[in-house]
C-alpha positions in Angstrom: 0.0 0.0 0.0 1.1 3.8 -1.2 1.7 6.4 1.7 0.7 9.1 1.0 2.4 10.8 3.8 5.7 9.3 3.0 5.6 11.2 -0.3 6.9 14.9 0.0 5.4 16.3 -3.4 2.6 18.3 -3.4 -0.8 15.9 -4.6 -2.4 17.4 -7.3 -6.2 15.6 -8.1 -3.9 13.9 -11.3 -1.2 12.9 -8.8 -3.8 11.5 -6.2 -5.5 9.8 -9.2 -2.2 7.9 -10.3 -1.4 7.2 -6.6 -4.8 6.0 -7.0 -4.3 3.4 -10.0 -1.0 2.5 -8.7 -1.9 1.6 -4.8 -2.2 -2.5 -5.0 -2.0 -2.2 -8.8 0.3 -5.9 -9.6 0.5 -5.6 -13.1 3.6 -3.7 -13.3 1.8 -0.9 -15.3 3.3 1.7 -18.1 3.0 5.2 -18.3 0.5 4.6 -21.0 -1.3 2.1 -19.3 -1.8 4.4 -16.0 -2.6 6.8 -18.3 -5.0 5.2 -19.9 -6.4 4.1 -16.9 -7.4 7.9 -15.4 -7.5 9.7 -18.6 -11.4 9.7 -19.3 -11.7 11.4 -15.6 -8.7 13.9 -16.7 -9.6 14.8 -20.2 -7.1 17.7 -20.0 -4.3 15.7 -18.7 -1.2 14.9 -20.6 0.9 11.7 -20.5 3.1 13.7 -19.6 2.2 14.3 -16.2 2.0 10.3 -15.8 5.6 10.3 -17.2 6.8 13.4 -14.9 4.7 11.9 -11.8 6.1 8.1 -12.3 9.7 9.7 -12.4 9.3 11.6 -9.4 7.4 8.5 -7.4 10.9 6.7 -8.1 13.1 8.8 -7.1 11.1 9.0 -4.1 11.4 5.3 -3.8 7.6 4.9 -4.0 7.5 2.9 -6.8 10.5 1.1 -9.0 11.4 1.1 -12.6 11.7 -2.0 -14.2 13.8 -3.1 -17.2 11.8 -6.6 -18.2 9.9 -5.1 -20.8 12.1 -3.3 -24.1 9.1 -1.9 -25.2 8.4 0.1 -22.4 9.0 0.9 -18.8 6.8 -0.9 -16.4 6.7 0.4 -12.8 6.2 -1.6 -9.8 4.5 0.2 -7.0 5.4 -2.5 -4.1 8.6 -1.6 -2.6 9.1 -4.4 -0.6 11.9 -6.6 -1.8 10.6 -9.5 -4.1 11.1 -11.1 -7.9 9.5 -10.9 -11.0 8.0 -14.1 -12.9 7.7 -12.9 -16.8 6.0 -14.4 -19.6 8.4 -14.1 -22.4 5.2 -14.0 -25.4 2.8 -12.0 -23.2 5.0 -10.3 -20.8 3.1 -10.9 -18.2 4.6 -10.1 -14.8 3.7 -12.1 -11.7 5.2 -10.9 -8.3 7.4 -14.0 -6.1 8.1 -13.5 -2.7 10.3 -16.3 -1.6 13.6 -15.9 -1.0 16.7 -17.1 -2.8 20.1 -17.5 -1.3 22.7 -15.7 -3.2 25.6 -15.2 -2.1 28.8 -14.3 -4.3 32.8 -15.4 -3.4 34.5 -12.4 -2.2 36.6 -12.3 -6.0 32.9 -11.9 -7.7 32.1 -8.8 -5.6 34.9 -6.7 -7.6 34.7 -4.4 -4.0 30.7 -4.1 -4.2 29.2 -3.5 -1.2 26.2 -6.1 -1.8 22.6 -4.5 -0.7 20.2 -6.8 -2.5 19.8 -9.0 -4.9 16.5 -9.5 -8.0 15.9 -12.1 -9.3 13.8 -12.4 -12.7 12.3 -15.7 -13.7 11.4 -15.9 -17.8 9.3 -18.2 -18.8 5.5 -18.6 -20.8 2.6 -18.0 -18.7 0.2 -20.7 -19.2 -2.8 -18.5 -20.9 -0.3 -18.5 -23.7 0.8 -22.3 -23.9 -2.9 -22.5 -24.0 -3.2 -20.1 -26.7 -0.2 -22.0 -28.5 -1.5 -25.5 -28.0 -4.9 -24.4 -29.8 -2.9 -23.1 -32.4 0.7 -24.2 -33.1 1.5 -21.2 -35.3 1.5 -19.1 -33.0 4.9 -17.9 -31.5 
């Protein structure tokens, strides 16, 4: 859950709406997707603002960028330290919360000061082995 408190920007009706579709949002949206999402209650709204907002909500820490999708940036609104599951057709992304032991040798560190680790799990979701079972031509 978004704090609003925690955030030290001042919270427009645009900003409170993207607060809004982000709080508990788990499909890692886009700036198009979030803007999409509260556009028809902001008809004068640009993207922008989603763009501007999103940037400012990371640097904050609120929310983090993520660099699974080449297409576009996805933005994941829980903080707490987890990994991504991604469907390499759809690119879906499904939240894991377990926790994976990795530690590196001392020579692997090249005098990092380790902080945490991701870990992103590719594989195909099963709506689109499904899809690829029904038909076989489909990539």
């Amino acid at each position: 859950m978004i704090k609003r408190e925690n955030i030290d920007m001042k919270l427009t009706p645009q900003r409170l709406a993207i607060l809004d579709c982000l709080d508990g949002n788990t499909s890692h949206p886009s700036a198009a997707d979030v803007f999409r999402a509260i556009a028809l209650n902001f008809p004068t709204m640009s993207i922008a603002t989603v763009y501007n907002t999103l940037e400012t909500l990371k640097e904050k820490g609120v929310v983090k960028e993520l660099g699974i999708d080449s297409d576009k940036k996805r933005f994941d609104p829980n903080p707490e330290p987890h990994h991504h599951l991604i469907c390499l057709n759809c690119k879906e992304i499904i939240d894991v919360f377990s926790y994976f032991s990795l530690d590196l040798q001392e020579n692997e560190k090249c005098g990092y000061e380790i902080v945490g680790n991701h870990v992103d799990f590719y594989g195909i979701c099963p709506k689109c082995k499904e899809k690829k079972k029904l038909d076989p031509n489909i990539t």
